[in-house]
LUMVEX-849728 format. One line per field, with one value per residue (C-alpha): x, y, z; chain; residue number from 1. Coordinates in nm, 4 decimals, padded with zeros to 6 digits, always signed. Example, Ala and Ser with C-alpha at 12.3 -4.5 7.8 and 13.67 -1.06 7.14 Angstrom:
! LUMVEX-849728
east (+01.2300|+01.3670)
north (-00.4500|-00.1060)
up (+00.7800|+00.7140)
c (A|A)
k (1|2)
//
This chain:
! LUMVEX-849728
east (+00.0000|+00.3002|+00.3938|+00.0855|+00.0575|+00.4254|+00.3159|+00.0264|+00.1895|+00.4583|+00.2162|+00.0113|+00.3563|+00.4707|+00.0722|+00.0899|+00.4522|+00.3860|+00.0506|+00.2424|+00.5246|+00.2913|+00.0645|+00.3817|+00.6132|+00.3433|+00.0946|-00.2434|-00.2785|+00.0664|+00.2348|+00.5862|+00.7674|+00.9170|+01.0624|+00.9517|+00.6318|+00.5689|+00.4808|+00.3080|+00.0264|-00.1302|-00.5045|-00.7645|-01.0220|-01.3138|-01.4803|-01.3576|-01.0973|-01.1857|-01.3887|-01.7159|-01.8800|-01.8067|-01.8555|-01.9791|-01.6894|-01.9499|-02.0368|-01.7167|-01.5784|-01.8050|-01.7476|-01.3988|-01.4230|-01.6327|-01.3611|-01.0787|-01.3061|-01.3494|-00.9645|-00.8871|-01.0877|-01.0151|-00.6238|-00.6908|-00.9114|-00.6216|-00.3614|-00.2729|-00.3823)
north (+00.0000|+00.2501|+00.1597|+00.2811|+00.6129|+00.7180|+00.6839|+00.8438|+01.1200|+01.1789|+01.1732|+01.4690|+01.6621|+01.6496|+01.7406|+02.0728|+02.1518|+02.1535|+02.3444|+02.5745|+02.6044|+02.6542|+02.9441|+03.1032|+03.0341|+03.0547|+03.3363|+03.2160|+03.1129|+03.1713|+02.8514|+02.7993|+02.5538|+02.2878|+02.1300|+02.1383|+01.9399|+01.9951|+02.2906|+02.3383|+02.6320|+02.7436|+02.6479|+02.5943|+02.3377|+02.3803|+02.0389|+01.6482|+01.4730|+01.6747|+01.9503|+01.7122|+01.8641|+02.1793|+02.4146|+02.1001|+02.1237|+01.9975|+01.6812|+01.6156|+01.6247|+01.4179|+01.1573|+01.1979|+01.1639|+00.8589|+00.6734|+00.7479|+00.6215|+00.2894|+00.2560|+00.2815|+00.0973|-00.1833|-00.1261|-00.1686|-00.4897|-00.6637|-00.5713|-00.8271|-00.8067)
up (+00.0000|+00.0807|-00.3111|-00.4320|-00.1845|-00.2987|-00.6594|-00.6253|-00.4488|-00.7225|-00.9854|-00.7780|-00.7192|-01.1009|-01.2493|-00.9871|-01.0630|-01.4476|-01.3614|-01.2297|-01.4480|-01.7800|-01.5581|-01.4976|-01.8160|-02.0852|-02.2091|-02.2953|-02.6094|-02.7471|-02.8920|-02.8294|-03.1049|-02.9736|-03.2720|-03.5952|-03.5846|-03.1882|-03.0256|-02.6689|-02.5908|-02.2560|-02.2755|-01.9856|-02.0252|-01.7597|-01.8326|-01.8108|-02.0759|-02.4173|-02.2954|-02.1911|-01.9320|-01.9696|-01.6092|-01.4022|-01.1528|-00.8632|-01.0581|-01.1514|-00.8226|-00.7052|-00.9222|-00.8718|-00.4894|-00.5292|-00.7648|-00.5711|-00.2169|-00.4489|-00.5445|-00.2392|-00.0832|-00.3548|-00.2725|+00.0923|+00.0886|-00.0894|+00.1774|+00.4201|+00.7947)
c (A|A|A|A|A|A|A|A|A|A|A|A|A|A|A|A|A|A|A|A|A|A|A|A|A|A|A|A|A|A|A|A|A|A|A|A|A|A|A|A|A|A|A|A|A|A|A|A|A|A|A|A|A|A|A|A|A|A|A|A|A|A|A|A|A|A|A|A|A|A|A|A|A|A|A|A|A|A|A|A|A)
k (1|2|3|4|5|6|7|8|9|10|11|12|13|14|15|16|17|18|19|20|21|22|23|24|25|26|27|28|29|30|31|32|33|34|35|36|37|38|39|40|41|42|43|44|45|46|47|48|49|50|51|52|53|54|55|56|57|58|59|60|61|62|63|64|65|66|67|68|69|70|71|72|73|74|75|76|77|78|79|80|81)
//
């Protein structure tokens, strides 16, 4: 279980510190070439993957809440006593 908490964890740290580092490195909307066929640009999407429900941050997180309650409660039934 201590596996799965550290990974979690990093994953959580490195999606905020990019978060971060694109609100404070990019301008909105700008794209910045990367290479000759790649480029990254500084968008905000307000909805799920792909911009599906758009504004429904309430709904959302609660269906967020209630997978992550289920994983871990999945991840903790198969630990050992």
């Amino acid at each position: 279980m201590k596996r799965y908490t550290l990974v979690v964890a990093l994953g959580l740290l490195i999606d905020q510190l990019t978060k971060y580092l694109a609100n404070t490195q990019l301008t909105f909307g700008m794209p910045i070439d990367l290479h000759r066929y790649a480029s990254i640009q500084l968008v905000h999407n307000y909805g799920a993957a792909y911009g599906i429900m758009q504004n429904q941050r309430l709904i959302l997180l609660c269906i967020s809440a209630i997978v992550g309650m289920a994983c871990w409660m999945w991840l903790k039934k198969g630990q050992p006593k």
